[in-house]
VOTI-690368 format. One record per residue (C-alpha): chain; x negated, y, z negated. Coordinates in nm, 2 decimals. Layout:
# VOTI-690368
- cadena / X / Y / Z
- A / X / Y / Z
...
# end
This chain:
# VOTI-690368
- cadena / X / Y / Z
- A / 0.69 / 2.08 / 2.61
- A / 0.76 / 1.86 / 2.28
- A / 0.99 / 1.98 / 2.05
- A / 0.92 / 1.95 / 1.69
- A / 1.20 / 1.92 / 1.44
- A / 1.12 / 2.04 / 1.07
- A / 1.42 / 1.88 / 0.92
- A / 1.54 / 2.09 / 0.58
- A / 1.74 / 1.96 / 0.29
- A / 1.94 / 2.20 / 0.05
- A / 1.78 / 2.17 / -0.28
- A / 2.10 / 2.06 / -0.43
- A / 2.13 / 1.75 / -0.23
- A / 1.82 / 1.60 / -0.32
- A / 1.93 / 1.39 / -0.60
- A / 2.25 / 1.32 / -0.39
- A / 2.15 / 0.93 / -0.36
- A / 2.01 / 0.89 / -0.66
- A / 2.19 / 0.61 / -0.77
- A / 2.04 / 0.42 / -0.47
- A / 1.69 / 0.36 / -0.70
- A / 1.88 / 0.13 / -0.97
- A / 1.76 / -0.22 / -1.04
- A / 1.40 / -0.07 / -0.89
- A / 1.09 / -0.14 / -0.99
- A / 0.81 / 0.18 / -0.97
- A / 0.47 / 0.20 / -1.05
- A / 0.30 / 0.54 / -1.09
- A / -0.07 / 0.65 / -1.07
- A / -0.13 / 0.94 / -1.25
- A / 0.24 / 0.89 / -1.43
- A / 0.13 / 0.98 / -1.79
- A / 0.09 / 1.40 / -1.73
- A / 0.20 / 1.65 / -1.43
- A / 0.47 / 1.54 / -1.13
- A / 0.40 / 1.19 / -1.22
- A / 0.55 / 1.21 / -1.59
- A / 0.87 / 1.41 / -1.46
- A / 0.90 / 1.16 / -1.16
- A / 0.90 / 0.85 / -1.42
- A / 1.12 / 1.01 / -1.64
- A / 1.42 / 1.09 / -1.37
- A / 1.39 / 0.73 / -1.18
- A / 1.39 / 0.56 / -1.53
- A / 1.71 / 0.84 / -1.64
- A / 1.86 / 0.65 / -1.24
- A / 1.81 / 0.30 / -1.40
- A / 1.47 / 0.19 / -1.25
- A / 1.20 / 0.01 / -1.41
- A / 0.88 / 0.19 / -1.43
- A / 0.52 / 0.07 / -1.44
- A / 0.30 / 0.33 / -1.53
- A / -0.11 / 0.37 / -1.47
- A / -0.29 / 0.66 / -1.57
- A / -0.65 / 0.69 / -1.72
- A / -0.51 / 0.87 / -2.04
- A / -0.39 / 0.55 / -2.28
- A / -0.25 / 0.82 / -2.53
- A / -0.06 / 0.96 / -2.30
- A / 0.09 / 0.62 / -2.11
- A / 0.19 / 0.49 / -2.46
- A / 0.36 / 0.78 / -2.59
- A / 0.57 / 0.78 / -2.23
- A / 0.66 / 0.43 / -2.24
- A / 0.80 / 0.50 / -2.57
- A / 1.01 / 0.78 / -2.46
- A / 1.15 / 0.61 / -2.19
- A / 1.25 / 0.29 / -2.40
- A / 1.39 / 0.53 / -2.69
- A / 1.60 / 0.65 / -2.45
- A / 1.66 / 0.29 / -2.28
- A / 1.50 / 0.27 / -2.04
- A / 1.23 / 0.03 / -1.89
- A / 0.89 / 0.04 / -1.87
- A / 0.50 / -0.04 / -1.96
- A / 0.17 / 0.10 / -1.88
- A / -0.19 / -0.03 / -1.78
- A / -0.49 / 0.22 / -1.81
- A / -0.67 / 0.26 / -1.54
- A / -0.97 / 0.45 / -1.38
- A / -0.78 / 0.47 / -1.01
- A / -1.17 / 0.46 / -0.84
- A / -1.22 / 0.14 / -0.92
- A / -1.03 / -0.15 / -0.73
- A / -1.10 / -0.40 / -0.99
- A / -0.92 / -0.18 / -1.25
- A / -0.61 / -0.07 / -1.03
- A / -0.58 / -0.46 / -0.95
- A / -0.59 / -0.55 / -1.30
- A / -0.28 / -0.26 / -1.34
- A / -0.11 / -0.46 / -1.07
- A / -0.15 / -0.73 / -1.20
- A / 0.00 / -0.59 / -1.53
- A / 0.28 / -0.48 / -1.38
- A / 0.37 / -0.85 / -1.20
- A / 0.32 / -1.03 / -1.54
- A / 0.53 / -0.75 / -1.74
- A / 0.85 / -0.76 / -1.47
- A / 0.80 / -1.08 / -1.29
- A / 0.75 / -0.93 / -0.94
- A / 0.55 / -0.67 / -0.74
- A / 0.66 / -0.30 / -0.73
- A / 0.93 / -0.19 / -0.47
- A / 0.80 / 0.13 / -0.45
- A / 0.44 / 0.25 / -0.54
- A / 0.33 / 0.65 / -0.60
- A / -0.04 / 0.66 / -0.50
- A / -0.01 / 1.00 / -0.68
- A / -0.30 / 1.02 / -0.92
- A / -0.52 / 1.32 / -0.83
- A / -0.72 / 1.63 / -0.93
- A / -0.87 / 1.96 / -0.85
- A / -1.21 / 1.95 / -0.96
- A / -1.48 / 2.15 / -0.96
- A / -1.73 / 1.96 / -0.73
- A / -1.98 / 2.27 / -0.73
- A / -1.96 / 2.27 / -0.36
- A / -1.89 / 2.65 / -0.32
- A / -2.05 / 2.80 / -0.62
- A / -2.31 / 3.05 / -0.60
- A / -2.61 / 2.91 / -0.72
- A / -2.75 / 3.33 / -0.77
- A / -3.08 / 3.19 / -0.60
- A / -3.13 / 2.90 / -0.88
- A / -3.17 / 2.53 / -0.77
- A / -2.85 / 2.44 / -0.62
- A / -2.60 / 2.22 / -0.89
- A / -2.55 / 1.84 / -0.75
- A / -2.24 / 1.77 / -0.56
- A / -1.94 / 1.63 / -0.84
- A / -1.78 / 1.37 / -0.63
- A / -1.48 / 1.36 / -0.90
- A / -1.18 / 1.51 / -0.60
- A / -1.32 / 1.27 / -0.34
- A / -1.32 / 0.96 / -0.55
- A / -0.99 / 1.04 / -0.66
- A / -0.79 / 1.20 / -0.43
- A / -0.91 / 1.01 / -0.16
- A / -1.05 / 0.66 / -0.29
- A / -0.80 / 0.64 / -0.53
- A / -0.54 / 0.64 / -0.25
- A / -0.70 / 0.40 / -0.07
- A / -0.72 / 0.14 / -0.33
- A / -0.36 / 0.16 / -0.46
- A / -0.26 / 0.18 / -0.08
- A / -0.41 / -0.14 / -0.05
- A / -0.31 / -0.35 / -0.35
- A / 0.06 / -0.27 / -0.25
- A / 0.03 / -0.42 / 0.10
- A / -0.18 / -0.69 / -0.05
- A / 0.08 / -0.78 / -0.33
- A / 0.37 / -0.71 / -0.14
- A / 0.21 / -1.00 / 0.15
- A / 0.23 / -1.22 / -0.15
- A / 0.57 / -1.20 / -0.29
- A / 0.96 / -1.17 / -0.14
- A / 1.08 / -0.80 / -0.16
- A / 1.37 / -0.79 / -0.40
- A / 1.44 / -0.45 / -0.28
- A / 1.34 / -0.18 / 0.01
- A / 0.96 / -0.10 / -0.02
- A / 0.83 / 0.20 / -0.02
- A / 0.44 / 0.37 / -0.03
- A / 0.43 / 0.74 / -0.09
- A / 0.15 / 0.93 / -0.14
- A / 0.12 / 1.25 / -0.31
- A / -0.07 / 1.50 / -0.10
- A / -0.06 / 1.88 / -0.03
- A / -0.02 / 2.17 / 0.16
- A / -0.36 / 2.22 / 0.15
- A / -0.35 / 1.92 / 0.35
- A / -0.18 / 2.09 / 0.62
- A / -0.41 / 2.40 / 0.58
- A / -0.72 / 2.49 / 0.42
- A / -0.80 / 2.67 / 0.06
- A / -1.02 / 2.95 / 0.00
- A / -1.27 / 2.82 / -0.26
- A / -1.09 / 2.49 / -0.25
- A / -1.23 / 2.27 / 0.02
- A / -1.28 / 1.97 / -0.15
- A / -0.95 / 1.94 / -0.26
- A / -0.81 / 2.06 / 0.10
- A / -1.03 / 1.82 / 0.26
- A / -0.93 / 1.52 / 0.04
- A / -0.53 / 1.59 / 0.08
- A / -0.61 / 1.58 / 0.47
- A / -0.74 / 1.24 / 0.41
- A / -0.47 / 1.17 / 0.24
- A / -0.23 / 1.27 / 0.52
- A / -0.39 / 1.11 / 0.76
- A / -0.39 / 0.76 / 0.56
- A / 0.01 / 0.87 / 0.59
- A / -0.02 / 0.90 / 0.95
- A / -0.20 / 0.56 / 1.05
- A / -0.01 / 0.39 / 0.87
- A / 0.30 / 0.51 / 1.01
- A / 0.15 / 0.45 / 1.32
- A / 0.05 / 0.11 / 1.24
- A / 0.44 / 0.01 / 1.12
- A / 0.58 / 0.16 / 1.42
- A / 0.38 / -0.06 / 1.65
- A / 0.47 / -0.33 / 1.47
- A / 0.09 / -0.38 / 1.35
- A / 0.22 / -0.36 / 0.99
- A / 0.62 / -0.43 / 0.80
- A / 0.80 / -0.47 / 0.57
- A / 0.76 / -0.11 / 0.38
- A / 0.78 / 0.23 / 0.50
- A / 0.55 / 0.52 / 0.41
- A / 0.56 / 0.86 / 0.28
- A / 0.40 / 1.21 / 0.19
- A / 0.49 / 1.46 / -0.04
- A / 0.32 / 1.79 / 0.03
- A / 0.38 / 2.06 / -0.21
- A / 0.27 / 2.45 / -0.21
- A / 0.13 / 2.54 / -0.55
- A / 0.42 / 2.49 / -0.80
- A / 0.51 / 2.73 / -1.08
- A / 0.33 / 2.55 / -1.35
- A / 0.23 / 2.64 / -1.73
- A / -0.10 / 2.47 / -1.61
- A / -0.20 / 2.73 / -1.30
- A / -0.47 / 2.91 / -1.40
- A / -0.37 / 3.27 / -1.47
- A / -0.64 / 3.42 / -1.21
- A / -0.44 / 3.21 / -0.94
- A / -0.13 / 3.35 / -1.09
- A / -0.28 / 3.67 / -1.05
- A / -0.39 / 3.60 / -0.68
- A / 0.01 / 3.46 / -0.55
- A / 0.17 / 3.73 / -0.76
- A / 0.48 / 3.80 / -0.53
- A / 0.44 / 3.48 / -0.31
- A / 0.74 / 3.26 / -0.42
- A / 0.60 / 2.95 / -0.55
- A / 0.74 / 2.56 / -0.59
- A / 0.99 / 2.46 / -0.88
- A / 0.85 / 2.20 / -1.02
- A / 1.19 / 2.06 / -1.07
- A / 1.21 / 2.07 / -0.63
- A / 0.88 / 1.88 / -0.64
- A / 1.06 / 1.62 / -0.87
- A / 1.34 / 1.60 / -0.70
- A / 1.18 / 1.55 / -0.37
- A / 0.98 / 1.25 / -0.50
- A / 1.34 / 1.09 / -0.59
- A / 1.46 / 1.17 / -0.28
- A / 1.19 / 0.98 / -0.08
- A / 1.28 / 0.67 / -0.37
- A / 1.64 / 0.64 / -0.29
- A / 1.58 / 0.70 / 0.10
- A / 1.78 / 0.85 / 0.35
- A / 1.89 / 0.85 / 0.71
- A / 1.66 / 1.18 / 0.77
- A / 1.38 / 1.06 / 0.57
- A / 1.36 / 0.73 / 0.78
- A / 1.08 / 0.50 / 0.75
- A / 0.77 / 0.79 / 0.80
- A / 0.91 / 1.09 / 0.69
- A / 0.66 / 1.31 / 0.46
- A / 0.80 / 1.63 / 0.29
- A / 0.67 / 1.95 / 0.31
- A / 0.79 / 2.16 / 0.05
- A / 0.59 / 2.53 / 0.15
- A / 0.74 / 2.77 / -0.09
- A / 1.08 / 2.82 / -0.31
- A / 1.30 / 2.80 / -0.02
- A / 1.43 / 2.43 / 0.10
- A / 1.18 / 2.15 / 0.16
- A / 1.15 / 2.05 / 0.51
- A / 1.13 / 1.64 / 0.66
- A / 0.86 / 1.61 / 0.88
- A / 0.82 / 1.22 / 1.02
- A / 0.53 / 1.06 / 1.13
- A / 0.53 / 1.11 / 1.50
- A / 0.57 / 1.52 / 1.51
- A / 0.29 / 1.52 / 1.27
- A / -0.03 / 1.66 / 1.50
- A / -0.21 / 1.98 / 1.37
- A / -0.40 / 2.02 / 1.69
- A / -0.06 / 2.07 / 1.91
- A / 0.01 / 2.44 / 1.94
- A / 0.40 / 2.36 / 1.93
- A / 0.33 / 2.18 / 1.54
- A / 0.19 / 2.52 / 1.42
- A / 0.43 / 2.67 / 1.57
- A / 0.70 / 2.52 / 1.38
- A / 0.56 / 2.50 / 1.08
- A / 0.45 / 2.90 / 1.10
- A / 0.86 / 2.90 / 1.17
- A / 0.93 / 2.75 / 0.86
- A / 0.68 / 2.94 / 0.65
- A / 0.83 / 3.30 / 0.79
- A / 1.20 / 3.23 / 0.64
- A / 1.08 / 3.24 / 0.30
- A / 0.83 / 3.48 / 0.34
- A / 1.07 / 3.75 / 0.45
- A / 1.26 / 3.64 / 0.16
- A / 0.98 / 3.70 / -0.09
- A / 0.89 / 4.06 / 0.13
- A / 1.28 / 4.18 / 0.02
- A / 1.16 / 4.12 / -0.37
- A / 0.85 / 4.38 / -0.28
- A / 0.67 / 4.54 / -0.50
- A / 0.95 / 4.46 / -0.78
- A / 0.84 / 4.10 / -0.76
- A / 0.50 / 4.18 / -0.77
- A / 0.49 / 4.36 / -1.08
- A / 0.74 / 4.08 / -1.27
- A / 0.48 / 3.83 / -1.16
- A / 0.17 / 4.04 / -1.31
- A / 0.39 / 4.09 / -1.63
- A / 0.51 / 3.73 / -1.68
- A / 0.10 / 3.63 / -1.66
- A / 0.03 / 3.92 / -1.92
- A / 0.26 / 3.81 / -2.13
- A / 0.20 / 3.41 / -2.13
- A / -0.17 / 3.52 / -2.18
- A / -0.09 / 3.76 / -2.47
- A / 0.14 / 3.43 / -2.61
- A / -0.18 / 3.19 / -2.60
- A / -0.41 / 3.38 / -2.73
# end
């Protein structure tokens, strides 16, 4: 029988080789708003350079401000992330800005959008089919995935290389009234896996390869009817999900050259590398469903109590916003 090892880190040790990311150079998709704006501003706070692509230029500019008022290093392209002509112009950007391709590139950009694929259509003509999560989530991916390897083939590496791709738990699983998105972070995991694959066969080198694969994290932006539906289910810190992507920058002996992160719920994110990674082996579920139960008796102890402070705290920032 195979034995699969969920590897956790305490919370606290996450930034523990954070100095390791100095000297970097990181380019972001999707760094001007959500996990990608936090990420650039902690690895530029470590002494990395940043290179920052989003769609929003409002948003990129005022970023790269920040970070040089605070003196740090970066500058921004905007970019639709569909299109492979724009992401290579932001590539190219970034190697006339700094001089050199990126060590390490986030394919993080991403969305939940309403692709009308599970609305009611109350016996009207059914709404077309918004392809906005697939192009993004998915397509996006694949470009930026692509321009790294490509620029990376053409240019020494100054410093370790690494891809990491922003995915989900709904990767692992699915989500009621969210298949699009679920469907589009599996993709994204298996892009993870093949590659992985591919580098430990000796197919591809000369980078390593990563996931990130956060539960839903306990943002002002969560909707407050999905509040109200995980009331008393202990969601992600945002500052763990940070953290994490750090973590996977600066490397580790446990992370090695495959490892993805699966960060479930509050409790400690878990390692997971490349070659335990099979959804259709009972012994994966299994250990996964392992994981999950720790924090979930956790969360059971908080009860009802927890329930009701959840309810009240999405009362209350409704009652603030209004």
């Amino acid at each position: 029988m195979t034995q699969f090892n969920l590897v956790d880190i305490p919370i606290n040790s996450l930034l523990k080789n954070e100095a390791a990311v100095k000297g970097s150079l990181v380019l972001i998709t999707g760094g001007a708003s959500g996990f990608g704006r936090l990420l650039a501003g902690q690895l530029a706070k470590a002494g990395a350079s940043l290179f920052l692509v989003d769609l929003n230029e409002v948003a990129l500019a005022a970023l790269v401000a920040e970070i040089k008022g605070k003196g740090g290093s970066a500058a921004s392209a905007p970019a639709d992330v569909t299109s492979t002509d724009a992401q290579r112009s932001a590539f190219e950007a970034c190697v006339k800005a700094f001089g050199r391709a990126p060590d390490i590139v986030y394919a993080n950009a991403g969305v939940n959008g309403d692709d009308n694929f599970e609305e009611d259509d109350g016996g009207d003509a059914p709404q077309p089919w918004r392809d906005i999560t697939y192009k993004i989530n998915f397509r996006g991916m694949v470009i930026t995935s692509a321009l790294a390897q490509e620029f990376w083939a053409k240019s020494p590496a100054k410093a370790p290389r690494r891809l990491v791709f922003t995915a989900s738990m709904g990767g692992v699983n699915g989500i009621p009234s969210g298949s699009c998105y679920a469907a589009s972070k599996h993709a994204t995991l298996g892009i993870w896996k093949g590659l992985a694959d591919d580098l430990a066969s000796g197919k591809l080198s000369g980078f390593t390869v990563h996931a990130m694969c956060p539960f839903f994290a306990a943002t002002g932006i969560l909707p407050a009817a999905v509040r109200f539906f995980l009331a008393g289910v202990p969601l992600v810190e945002v500052p763990t999900v940070s953290n994490a992507l750090v973590y996977i920058a600066a490397g580790s002996n446990e992370l090695g050259d495959d490892g993805a992160i699966l960060i479930p719920d509050a409790g400690s994110p878990s390692i997971l590398r490349a070659k335990d990674y099979d959804p259709l082996v009972q012994e994966f579920s299994d250990a996964l469903d392992q994981r999950i139960a720790r924090e979930k008796s956790n969360a059971a102890a908080g009860g009802w109590g927890q329930w009701f402070s959840d309810v009240s705290n999405i009362f209350n920032r409704t009652a603030a916003a209004a």
